[in-house]
N, C-alpha and C positions, 0 to 999 in steps of 0.2 A: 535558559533553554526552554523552549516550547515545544510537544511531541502532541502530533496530529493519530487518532485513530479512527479507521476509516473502515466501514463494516460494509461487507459486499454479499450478494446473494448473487451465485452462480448458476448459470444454466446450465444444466449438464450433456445440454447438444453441444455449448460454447465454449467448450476449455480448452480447446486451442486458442480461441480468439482473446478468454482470459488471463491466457498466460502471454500470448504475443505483448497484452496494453499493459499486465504486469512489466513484464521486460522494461517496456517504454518509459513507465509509472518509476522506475526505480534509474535508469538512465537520468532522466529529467529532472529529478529531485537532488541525486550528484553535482549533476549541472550546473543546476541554480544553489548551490552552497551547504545541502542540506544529507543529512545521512540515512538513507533508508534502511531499516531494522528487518525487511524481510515483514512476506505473509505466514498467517498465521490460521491453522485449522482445529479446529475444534477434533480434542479426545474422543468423546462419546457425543452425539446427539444427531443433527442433520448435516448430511456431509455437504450440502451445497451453499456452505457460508463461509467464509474469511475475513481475516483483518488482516488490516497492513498496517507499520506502524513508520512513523518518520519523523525527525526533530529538525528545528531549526536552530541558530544560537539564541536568537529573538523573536518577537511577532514581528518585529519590523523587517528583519532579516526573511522571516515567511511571505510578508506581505508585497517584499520585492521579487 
């Protein structure tokens, strides 16, 4: 299994438009075989950052 983590800096005029490609971003990755784990925001510090996490069974399984 291989798990991607993917760190994002939000604009905070653009959190609708973050959460629409989130939406999409999580859709997509279903799709193509893989399991999305859900964004992830930081406890304390700048609230304009996230991760997203998502696994594949393989890289090769990522790479298609």
């Amino acid at each position: 299994m291989i798990t991607c983590v993917v760190h994002y800096t939000i604009d905070p005029a653009q959190i609708e438009a973050f959460e629409r490609f989130a939406r999409e971003w999580m859709r997509l990755v279903t799709e193509h075989g893989g399991i999305h784990h859900g964004y992830f925001l930081p406890a304390e510090g700048a609230s304009d950052r996230a991760e997203a996490l998502f696994s594949f069974e393989s890289l090769a399984a990522y790479e298609r």
